[in-house]
N, C-alpha and C positions, 0 to 999 in steps of 0.2 A: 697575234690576237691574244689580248691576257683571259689567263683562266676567268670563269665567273665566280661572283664573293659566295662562300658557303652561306646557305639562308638559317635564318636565326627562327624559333619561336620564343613568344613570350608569353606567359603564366602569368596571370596577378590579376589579383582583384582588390591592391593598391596602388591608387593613381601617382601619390611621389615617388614611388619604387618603379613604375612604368616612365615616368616621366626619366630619372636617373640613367633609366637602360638606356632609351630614346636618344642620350643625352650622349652617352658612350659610344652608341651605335651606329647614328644618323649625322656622323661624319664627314667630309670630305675624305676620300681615300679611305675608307672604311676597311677593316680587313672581312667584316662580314655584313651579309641585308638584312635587317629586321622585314621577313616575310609575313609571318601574320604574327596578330595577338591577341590573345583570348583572356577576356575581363571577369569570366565566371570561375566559383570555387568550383573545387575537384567533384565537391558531393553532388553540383547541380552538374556534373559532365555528362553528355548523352552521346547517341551515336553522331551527331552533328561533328560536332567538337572533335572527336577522336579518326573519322573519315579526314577531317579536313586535317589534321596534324597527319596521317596516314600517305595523304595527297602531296602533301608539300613536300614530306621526308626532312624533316631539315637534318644540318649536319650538328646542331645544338640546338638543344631548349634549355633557357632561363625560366627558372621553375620559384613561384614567392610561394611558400609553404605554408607560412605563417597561419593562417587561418586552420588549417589542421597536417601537422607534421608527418602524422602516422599515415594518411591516406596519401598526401603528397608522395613518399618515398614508395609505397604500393603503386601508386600512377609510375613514379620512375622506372619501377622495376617492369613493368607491363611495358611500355615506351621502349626501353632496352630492349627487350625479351623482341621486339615488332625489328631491331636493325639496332644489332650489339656494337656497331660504330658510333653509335651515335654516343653524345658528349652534353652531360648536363652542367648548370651554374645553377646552385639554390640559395637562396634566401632566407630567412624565417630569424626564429628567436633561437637562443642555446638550446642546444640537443643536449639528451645524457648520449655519454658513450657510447650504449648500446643502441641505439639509433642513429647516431653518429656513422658507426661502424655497419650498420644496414643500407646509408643513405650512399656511402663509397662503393658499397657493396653494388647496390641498385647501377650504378656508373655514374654518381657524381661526383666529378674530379674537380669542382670545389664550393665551398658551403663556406656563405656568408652571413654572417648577424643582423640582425636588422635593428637601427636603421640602417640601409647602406648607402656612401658616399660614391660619386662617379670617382673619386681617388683612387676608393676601394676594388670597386667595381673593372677598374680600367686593368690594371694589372690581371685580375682572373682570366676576363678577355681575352688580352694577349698572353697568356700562359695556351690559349688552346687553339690559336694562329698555327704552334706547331702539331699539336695534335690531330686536327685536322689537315693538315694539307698535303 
């Protein structure tokens, strides 16, 4: 009986960056499930939103930043802090450095520019096939 696919969440409160993941994700043979996803910024997150990510546990969240970078990587780090296994994919515009260096910090083991290509996008994915399993 094969293992089951590590479940995914997804962040974004853009629809071509959701559509992209979607696109990566919703496979044949997929190496992992797009379990839920949540269409609200970080600033409207309530206890809803944070139970149901809680619930699900996933073994990644694809995180779109974009909308505010600084709280995004605060959300990471709280996320992490809840199950240090777990493994983020961000999104957003260029970082400086030192946010750069906080968002690796937080455990995102990789951080993409936005726009992002499923090109793009498909390698990160599979970079954390191994990391996960």
């Amino acid at each position: 009986m094969p293992l089951p696919t590590p479940r995914v969440a997804l962040i974004s409160t853009d629809p071509a960056f959701r559509s992209v993941v979607k696109a990566v994700l919703q496979v044949p043979d997929a190496e992992f499930t797009l379990a839920l996803e949540l269409t609200g910024s970080f600033s409207g997150f309530g206890e809803q939103e944070v139970v149901a990510l809680r619930e699900l546990d996933p073994a990644l969240i694809i995180l779109d930043i974009e909308d505010d970078p600084e709280l995004g990587v605060r959300f990471a780090q709280f996320m992490a802090e809840q199950s240090p296994d777990r493994r983020f994919i961000a999104a957003g515009p260029g970082l400086s450095p030192e946010l750069l260096l906080e968002a690796m910090r937080a455990g995102m083991a990789d951080y993409l520019v936005k726009p992002v290509t499923a090109d793009a996008l498909h390698p990160a994915v599979g970079r954390m096939t191994g990391r996960l399993a």
